[in-house]
mmCIF file of the N, C-alpha and C atoms, coordinates in Angstrom:
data_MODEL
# 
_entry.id   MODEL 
# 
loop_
_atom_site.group_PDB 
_atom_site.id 
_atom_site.type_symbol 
_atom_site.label_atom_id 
_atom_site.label_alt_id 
_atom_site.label_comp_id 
_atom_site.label_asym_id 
_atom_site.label_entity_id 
_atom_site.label_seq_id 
_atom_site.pdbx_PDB_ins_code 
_atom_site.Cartn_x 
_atom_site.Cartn_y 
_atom_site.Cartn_z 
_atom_site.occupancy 
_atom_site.B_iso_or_equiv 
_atom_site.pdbx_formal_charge 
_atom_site.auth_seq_id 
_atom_site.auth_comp_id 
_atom_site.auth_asym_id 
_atom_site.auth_atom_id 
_atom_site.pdbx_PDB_model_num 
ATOM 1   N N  . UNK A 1 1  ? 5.610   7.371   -15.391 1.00 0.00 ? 1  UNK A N  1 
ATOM 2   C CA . UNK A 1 1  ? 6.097   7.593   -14.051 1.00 0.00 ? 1  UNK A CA 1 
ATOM 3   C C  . UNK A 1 1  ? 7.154   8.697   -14.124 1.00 0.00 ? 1  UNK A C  1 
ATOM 4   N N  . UNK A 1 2  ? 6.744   9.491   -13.015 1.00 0.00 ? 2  UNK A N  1 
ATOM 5   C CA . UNK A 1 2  ? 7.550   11.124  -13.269 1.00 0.00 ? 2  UNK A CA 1 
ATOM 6   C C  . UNK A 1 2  ? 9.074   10.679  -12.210 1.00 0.00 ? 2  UNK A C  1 
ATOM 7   N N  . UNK A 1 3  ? 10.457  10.920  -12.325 1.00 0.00 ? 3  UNK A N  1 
ATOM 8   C CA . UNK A 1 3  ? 11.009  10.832  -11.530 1.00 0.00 ? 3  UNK A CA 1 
ATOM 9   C C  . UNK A 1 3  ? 11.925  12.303  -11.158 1.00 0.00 ? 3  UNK A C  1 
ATOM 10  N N  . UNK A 1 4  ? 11.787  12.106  -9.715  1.00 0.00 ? 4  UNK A N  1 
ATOM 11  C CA . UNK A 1 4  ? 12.310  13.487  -9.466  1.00 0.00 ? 4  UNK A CA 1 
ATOM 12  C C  . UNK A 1 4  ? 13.755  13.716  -8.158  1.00 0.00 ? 4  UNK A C  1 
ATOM 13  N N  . UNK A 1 5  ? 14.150  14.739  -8.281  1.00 0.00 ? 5  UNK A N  1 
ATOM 14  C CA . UNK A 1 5  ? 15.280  14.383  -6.699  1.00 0.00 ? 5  UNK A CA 1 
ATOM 15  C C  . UNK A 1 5  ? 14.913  14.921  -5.683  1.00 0.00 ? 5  UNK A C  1 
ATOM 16  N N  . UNK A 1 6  ? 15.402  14.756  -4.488  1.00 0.00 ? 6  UNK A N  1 
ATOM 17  C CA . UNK A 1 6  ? 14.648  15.154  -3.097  1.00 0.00 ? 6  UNK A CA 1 
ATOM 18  C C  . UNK A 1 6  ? 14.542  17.011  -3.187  1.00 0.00 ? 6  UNK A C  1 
ATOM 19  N N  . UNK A 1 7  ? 15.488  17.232  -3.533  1.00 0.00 ? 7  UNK A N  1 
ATOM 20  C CA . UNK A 1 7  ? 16.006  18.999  -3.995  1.00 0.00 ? 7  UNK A CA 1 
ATOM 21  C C  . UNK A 1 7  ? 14.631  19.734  -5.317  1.00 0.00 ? 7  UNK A C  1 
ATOM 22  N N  . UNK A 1 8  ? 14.796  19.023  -6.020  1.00 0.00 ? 8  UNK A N  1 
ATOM 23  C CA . UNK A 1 8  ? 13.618  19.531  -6.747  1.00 0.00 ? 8  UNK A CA 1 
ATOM 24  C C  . UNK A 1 8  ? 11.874  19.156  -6.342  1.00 0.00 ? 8  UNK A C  1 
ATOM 25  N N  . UNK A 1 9  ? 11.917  17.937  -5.445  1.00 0.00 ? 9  UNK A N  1 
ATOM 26  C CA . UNK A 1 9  ? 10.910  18.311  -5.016  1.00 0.00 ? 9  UNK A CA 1 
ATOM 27  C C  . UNK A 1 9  ? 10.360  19.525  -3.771  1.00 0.00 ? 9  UNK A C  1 
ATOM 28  N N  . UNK A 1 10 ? 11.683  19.687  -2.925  1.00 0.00 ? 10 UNK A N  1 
ATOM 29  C CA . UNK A 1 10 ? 11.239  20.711  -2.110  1.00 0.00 ? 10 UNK A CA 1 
ATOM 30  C C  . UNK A 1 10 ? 11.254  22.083  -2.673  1.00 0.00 ? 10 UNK A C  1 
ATOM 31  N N  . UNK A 1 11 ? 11.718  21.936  -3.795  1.00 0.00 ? 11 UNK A N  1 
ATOM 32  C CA . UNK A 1 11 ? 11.671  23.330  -4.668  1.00 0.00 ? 11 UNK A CA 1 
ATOM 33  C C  . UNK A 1 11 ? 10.229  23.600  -5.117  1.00 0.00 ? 11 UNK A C  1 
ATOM 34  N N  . UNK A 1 12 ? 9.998   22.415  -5.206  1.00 0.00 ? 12 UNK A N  1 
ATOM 35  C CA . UNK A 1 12 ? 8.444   22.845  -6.425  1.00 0.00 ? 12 UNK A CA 1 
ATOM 36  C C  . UNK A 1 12 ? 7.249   21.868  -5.846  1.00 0.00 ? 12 UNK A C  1 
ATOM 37  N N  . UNK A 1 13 ? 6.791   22.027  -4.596  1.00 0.00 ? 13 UNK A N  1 
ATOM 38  C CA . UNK A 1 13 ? 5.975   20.479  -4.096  1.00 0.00 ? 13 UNK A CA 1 
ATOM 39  C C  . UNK A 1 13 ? 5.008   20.703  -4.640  1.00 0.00 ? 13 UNK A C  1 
ATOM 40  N N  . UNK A 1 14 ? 4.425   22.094  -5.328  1.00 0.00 ? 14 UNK A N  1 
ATOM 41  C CA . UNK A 1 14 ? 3.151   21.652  -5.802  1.00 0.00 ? 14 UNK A CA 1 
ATOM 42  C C  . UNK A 1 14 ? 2.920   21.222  -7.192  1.00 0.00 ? 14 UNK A C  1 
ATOM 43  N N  . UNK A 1 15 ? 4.153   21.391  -7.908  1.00 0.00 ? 15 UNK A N  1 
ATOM 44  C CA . UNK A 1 15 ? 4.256   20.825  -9.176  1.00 0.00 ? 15 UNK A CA 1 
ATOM 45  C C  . UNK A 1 15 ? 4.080   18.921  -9.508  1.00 0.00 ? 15 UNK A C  1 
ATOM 46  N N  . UNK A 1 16 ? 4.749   18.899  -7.973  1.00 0.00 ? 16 UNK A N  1 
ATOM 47  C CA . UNK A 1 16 ? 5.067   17.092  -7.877  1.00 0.00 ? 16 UNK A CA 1 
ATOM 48  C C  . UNK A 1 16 ? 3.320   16.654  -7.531  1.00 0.00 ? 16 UNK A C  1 
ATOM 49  N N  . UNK A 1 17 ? 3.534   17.452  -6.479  1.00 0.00 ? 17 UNK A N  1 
ATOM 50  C CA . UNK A 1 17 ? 2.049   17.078  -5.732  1.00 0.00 ? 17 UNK A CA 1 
ATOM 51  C C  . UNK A 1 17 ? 0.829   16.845  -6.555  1.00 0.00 ? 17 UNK A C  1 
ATOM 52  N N  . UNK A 1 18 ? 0.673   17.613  -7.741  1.00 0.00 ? 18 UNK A N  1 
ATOM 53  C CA . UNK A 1 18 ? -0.455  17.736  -8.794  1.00 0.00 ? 18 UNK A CA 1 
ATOM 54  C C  . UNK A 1 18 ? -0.328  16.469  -9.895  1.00 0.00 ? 18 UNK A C  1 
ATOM 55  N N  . UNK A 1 19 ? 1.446   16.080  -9.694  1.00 0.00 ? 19 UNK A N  1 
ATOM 56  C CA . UNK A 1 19 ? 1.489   15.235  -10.990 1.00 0.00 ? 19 UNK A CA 1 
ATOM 57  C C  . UNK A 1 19 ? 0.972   13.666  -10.114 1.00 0.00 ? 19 UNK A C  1 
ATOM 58  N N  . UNK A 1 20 ? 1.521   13.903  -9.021  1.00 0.00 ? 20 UNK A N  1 
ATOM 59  C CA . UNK A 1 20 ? 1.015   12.474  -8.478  1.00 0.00 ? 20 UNK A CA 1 
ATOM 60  C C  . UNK A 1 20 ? -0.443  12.666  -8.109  1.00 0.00 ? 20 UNK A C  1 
ATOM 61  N N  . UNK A 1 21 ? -1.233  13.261  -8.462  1.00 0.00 ? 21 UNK A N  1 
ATOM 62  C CA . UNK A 1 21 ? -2.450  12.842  -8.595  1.00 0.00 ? 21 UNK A CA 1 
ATOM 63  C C  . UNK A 1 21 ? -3.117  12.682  -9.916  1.00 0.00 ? 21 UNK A C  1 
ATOM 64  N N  . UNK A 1 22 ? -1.921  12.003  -10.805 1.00 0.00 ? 22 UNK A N  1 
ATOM 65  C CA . UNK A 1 22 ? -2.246  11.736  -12.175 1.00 0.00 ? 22 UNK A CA 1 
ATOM 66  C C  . UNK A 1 22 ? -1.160  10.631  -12.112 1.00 0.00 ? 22 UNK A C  1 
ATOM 67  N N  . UNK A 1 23 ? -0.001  10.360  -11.352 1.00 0.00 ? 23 UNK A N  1 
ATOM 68  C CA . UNK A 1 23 ? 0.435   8.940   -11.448 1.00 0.00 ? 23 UNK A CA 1 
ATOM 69  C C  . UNK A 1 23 ? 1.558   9.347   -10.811 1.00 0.00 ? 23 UNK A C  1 
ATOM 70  N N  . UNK A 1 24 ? 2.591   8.225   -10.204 1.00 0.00 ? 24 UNK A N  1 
ATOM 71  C CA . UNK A 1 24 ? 3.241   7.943   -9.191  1.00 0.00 ? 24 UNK A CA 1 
ATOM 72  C C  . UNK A 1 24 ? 4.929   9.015   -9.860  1.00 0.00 ? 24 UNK A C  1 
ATOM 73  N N  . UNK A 1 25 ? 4.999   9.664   -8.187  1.00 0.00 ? 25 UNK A N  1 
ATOM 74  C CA . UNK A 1 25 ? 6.282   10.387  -8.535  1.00 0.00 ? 25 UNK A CA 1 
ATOM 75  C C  . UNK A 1 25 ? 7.083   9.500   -8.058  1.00 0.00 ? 25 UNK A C  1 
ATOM 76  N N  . UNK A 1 26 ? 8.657   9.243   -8.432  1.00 0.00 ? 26 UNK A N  1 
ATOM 77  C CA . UNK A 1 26 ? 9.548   8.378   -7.759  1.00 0.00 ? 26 UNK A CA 1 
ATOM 78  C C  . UNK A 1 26 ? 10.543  9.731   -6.845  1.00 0.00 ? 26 UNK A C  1 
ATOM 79  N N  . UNK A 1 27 ? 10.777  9.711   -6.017  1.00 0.00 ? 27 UNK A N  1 
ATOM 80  C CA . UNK A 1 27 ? 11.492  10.639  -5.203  1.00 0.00 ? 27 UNK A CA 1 
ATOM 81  C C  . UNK A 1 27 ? 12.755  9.944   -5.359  1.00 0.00 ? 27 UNK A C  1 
ATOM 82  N N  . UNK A 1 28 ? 14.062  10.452  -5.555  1.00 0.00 ? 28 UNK A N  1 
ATOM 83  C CA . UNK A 1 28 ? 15.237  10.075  -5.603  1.00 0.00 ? 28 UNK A CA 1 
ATOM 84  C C  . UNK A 1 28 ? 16.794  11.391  -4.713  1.00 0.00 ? 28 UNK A C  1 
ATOM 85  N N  . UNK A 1 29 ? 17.284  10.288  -4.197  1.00 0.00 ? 29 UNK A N  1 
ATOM 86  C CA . UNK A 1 29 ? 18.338  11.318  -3.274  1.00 0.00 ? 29 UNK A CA 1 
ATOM 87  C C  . UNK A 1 29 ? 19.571  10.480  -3.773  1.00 0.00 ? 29 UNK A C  1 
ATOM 88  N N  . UNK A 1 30 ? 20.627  11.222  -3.928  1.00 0.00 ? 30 UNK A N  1 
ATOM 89  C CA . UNK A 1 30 ? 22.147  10.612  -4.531  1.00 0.00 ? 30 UNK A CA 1 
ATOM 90  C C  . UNK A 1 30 ? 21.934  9.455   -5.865  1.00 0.00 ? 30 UNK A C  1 
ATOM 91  N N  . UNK A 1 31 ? 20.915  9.582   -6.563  1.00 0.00 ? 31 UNK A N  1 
ATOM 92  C CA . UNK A 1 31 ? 20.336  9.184   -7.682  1.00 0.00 ? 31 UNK A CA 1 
ATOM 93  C C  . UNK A 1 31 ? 19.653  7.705   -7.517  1.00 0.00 ? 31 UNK A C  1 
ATOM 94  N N  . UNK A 1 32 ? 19.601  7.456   -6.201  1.00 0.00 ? 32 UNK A N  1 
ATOM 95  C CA . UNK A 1 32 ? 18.993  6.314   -5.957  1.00 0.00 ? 32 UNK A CA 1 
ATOM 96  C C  . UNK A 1 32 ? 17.207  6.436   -5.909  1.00 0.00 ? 32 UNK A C  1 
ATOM 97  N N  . UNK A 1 33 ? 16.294  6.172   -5.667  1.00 0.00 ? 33 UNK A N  1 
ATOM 98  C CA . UNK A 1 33 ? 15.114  5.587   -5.831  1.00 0.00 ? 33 UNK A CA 1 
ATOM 99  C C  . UNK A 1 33 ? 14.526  5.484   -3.852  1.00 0.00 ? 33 UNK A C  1 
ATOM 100 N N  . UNK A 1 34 ? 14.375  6.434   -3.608  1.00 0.00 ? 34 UNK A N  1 
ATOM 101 C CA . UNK A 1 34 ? 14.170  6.368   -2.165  1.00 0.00 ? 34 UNK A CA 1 
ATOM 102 C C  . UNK A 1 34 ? 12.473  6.611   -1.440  1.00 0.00 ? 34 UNK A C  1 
ATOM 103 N N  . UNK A 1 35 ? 11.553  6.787   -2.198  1.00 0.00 ? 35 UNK A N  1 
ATOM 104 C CA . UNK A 1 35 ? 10.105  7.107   -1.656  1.00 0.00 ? 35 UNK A CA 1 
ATOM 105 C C  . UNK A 1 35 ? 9.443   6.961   -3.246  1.00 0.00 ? 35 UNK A C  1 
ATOM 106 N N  . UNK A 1 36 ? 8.141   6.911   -3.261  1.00 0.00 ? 36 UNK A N  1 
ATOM 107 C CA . UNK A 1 36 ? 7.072   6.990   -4.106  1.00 0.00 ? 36 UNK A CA 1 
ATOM 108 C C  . UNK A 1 36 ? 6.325   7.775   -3.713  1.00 0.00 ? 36 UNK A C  1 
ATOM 109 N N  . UNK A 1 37 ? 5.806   8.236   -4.272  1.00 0.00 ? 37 UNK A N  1 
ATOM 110 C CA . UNK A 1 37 ? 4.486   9.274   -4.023  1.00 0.00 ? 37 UNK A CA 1 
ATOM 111 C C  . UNK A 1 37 ? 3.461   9.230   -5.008  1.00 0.00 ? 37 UNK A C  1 
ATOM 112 N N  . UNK A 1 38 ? 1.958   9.340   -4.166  1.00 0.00 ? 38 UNK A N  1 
ATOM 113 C CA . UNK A 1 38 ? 0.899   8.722   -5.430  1.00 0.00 ? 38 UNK A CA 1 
ATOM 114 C C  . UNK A 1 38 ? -0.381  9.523   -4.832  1.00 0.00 ? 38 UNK A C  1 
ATOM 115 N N  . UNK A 1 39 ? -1.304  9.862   -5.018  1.00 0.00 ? 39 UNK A N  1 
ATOM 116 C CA . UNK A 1 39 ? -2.577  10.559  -4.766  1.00 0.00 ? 39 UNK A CA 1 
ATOM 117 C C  . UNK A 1 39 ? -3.042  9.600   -3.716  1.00 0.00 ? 39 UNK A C  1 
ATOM 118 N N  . UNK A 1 40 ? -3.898  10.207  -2.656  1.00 0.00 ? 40 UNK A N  1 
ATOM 119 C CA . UNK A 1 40 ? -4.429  9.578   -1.855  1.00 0.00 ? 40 UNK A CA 1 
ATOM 120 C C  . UNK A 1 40 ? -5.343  8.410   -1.981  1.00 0.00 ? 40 UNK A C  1 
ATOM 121 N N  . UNK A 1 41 ? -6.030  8.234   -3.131  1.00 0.00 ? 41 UNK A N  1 
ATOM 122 C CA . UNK A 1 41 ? -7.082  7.275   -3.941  1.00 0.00 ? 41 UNK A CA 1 
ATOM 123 C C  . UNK A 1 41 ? -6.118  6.227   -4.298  1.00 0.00 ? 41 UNK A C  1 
ATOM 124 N N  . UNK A 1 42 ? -5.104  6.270   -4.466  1.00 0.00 ? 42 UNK A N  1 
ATOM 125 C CA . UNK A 1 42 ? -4.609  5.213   -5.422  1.00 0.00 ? 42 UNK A CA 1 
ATOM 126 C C  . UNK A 1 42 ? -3.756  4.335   -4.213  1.00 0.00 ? 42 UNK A C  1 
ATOM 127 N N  . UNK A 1 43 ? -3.586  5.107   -3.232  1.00 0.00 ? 43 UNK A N  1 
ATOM 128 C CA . UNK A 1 43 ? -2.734  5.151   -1.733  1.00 0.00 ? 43 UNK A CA 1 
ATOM 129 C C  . UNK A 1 43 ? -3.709  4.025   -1.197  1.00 0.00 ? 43 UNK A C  1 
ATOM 130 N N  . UNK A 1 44 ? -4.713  4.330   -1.063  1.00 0.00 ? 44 UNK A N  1 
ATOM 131 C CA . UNK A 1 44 ? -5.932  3.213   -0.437  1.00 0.00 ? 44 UNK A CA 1 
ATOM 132 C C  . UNK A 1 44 ? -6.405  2.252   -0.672  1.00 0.00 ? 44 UNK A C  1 
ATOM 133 N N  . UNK A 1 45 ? -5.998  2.315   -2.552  1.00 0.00 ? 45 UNK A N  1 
ATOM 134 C CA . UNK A 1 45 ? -6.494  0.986   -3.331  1.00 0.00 ? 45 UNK A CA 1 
ATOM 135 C C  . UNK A 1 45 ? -5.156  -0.114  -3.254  1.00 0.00 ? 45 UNK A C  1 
ATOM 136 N N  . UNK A 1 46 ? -3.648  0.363   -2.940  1.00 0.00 ? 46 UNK A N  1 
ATOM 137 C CA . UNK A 1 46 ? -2.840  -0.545  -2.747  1.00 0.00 ? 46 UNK A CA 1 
ATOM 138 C C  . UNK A 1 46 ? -2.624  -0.781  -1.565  1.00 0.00 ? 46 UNK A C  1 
ATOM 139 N N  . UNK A 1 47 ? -3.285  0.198   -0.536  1.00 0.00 ? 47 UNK A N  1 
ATOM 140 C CA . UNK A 1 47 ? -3.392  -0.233  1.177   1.00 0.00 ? 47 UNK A CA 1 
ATOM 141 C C  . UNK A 1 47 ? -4.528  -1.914  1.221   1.00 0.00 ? 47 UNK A C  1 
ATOM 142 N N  . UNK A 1 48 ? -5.759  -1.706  0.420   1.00 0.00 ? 48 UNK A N  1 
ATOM 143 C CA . UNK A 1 48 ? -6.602  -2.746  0.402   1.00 0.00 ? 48 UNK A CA 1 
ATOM 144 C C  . UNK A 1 48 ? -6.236  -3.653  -0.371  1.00 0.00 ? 48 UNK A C  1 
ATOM 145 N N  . UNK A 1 49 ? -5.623  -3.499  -1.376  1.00 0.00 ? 49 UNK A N  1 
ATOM 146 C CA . UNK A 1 49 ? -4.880  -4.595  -1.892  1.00 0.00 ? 49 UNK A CA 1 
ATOM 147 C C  . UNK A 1 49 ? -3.977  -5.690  -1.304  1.00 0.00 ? 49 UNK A C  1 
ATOM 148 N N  . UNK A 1 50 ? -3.447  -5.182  -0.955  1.00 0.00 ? 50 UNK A N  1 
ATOM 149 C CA . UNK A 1 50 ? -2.076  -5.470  0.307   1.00 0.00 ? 50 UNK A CA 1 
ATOM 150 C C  . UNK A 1 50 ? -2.873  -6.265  1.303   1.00 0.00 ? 50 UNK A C  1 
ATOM 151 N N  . UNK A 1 51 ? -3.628  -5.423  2.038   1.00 0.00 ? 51 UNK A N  1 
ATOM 152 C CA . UNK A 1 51 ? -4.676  -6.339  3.123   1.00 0.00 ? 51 UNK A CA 1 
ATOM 153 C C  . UNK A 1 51 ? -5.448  -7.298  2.936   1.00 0.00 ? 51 UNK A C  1 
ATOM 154 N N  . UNK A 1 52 ? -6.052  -7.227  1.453   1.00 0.00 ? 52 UNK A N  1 
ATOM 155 C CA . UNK A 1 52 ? -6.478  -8.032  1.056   1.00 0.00 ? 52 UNK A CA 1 
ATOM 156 C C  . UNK A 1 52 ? -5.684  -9.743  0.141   1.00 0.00 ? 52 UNK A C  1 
ATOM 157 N N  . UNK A 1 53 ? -4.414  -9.220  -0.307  1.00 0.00 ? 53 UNK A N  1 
ATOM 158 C CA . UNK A 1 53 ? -3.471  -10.771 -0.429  1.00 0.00 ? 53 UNK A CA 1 
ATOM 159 C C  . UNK A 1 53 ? -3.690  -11.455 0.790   1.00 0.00 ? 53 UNK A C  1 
ATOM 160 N N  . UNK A 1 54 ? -3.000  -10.400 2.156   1.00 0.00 ? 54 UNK A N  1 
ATOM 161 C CA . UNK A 1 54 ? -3.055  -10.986 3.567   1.00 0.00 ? 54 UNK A CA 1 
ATOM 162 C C  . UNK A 1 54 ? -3.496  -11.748 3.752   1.00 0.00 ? 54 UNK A C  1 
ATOM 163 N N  . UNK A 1 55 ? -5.043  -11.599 3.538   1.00 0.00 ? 55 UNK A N  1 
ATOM 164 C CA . UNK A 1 55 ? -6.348  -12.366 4.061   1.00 0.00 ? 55 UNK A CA 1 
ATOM 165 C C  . UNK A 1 55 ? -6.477  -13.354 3.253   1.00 0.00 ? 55 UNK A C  1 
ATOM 166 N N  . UNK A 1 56 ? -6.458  -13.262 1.600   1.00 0.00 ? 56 UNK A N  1 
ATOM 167 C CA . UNK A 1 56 ? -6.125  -14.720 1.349   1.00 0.00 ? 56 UNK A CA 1 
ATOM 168 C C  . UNK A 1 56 ? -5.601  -15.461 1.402   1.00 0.00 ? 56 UNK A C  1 
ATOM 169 N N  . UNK A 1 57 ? -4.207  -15.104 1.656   1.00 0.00 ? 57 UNK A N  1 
ATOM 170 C CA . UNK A 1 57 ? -2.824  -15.807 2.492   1.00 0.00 ? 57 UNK A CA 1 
ATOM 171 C C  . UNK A 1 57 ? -3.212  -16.512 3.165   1.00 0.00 ? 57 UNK A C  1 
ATOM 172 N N  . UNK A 1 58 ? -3.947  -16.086 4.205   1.00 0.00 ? 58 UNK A N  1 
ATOM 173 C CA . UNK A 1 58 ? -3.829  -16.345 5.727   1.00 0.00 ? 58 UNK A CA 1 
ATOM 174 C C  . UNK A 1 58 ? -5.226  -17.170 5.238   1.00 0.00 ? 58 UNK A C  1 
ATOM 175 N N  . UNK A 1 59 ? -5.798  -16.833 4.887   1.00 0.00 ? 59 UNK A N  1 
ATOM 176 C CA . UNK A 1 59 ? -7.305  -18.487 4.762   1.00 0.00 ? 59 UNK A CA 1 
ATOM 177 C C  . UNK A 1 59 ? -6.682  -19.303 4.006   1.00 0.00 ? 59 UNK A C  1 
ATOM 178 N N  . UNK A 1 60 ? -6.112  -19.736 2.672   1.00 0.00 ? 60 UNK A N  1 
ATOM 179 C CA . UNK A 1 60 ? -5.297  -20.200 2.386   1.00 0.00 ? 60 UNK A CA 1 
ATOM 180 C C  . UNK A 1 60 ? -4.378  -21.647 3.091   1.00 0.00 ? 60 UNK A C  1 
ATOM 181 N N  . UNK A 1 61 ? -3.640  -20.895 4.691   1.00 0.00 ? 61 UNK A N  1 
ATOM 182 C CA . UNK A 1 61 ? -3.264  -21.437 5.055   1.00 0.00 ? 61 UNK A CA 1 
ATOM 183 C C  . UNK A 1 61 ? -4.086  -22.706 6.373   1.00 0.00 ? 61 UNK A C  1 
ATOM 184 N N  . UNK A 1 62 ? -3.335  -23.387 6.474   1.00 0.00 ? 62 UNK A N  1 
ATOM 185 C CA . UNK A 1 62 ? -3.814  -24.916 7.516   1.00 0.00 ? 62 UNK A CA 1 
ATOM 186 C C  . UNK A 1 62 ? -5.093  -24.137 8.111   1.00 0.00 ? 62 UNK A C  1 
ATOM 187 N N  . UNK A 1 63 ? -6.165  -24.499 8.855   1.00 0.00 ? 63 UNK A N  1 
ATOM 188 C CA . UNK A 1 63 ? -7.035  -23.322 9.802   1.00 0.00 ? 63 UNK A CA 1 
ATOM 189 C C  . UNK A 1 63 ? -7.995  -24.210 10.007  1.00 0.00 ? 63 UNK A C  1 
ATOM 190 N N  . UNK A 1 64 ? -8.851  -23.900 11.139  1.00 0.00 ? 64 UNK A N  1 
ATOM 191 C CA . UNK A 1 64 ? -9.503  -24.944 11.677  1.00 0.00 ? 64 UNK A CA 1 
ATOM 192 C C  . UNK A 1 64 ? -11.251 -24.635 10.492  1.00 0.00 ? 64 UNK A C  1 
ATOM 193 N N  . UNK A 1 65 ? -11.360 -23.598 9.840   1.00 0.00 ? 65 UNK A N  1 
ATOM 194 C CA . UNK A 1 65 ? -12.534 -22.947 9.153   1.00 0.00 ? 65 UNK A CA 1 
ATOM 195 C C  . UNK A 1 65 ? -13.691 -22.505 10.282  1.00 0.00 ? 65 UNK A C  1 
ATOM 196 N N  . UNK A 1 66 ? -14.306 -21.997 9.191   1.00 0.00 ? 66 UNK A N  1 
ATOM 197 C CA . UNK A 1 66 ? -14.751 -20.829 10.067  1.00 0.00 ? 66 UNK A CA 1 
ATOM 198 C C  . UNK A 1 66 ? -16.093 -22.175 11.502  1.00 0.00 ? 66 UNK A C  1 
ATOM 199 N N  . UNK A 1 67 ? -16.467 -23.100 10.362  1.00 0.00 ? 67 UNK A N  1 
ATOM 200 C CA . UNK A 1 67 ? -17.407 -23.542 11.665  1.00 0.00 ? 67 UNK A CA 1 
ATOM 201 C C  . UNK A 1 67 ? -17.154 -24.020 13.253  1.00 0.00 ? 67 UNK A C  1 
ATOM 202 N N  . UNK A 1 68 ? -15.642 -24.516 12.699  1.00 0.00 ? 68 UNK A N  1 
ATOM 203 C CA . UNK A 1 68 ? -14.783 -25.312 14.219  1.00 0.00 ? 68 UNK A CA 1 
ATOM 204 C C  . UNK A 1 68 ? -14.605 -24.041 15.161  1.00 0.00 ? 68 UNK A C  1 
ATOM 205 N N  . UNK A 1 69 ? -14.341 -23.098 14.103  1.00 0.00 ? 69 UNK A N  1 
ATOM 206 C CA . UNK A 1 69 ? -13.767 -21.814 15.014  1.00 0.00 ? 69 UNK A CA 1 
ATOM 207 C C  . UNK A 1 69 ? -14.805 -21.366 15.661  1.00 0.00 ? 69 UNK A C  1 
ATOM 208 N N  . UNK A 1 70 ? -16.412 -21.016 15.232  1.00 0.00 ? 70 UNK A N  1 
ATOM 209 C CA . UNK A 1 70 ? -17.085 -20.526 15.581  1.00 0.00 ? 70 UNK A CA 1 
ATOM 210 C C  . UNK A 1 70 ? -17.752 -21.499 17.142  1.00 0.00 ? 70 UNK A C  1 
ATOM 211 N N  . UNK A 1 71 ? -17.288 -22.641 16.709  1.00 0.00 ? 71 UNK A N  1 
ATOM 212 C CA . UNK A 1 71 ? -17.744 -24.153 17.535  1.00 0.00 ? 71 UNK A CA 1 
ATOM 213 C C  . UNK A 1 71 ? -16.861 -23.668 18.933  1.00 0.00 ? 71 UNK A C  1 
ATOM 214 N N  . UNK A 1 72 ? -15.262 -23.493 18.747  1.00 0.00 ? 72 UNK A N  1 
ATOM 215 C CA . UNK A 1 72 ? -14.839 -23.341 20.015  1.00 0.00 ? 72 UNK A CA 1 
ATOM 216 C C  . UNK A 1 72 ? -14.866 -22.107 20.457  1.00 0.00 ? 72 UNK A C  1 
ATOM 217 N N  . UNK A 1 73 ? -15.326 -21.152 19.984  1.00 0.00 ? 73 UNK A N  1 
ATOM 218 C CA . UNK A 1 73 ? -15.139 -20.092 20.252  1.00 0.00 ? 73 UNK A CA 1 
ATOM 219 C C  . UNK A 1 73 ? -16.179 -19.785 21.624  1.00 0.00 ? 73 UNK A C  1 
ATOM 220 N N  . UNK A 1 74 ? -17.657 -20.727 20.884  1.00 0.00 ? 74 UNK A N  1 
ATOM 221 C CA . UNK A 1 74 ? -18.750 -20.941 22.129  1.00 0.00 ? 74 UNK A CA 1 
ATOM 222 C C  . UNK A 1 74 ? -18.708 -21.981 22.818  1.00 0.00 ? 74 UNK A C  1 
ATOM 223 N N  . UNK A 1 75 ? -17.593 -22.481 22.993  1.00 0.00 ? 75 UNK A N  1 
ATOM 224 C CA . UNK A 1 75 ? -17.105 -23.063 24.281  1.00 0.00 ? 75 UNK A CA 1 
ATOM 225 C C  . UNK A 1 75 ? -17.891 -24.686 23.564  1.00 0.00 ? 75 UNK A C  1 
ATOM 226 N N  . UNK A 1 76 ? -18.236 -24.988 22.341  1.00 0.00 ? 76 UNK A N  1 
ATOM 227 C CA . UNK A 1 76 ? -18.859 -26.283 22.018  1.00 0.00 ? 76 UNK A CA 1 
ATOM 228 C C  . UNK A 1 76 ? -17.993 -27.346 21.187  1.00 0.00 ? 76 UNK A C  1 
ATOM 229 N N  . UNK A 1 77 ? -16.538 -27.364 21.867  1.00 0.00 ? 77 UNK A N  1 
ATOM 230 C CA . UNK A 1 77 ? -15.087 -28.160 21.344  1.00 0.00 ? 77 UNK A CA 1 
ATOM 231 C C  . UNK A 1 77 ? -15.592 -29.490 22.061  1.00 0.00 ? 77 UNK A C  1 
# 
């Protein structure tokens, strides 16, 4: 993991830009840790990731399953 400061990345974005499509830049301002940056592919696989805990979360939890749901849904409660 490459880490860089907000100043050197606007100096050089295509240097950063190329490395994060080989693995995650950490962007840092007053030496703190303030953004990530990662290639668009890898951007999508932790977007679906993410959505996907959600969804097991959320079935997981109390729920009527899918047949009751489908039952009231057509009005057959």
């Amino acid at each position: 993991m490459l880490k860089a400061t907000a100043t050197e990345l606007n100096k050089h974005p295509g240097k950063y830009i190329d490395y994060a499509m080989k693995g995650p830049v950490v962007v840092e301002r007053s030496g703190r840790p303030v953004t990530v940056m990662v290639s668009y592919e890898r951007y999508i696989q932790l977007e679906d990731a993410y959505w996907g805990e959600l969804a097991t979360a959320a079935d997981q939890e109390e729920s009527l399953g899918t047949q009751a749901t489908m039952s009231f849904l057509n009005g057959n409660d």
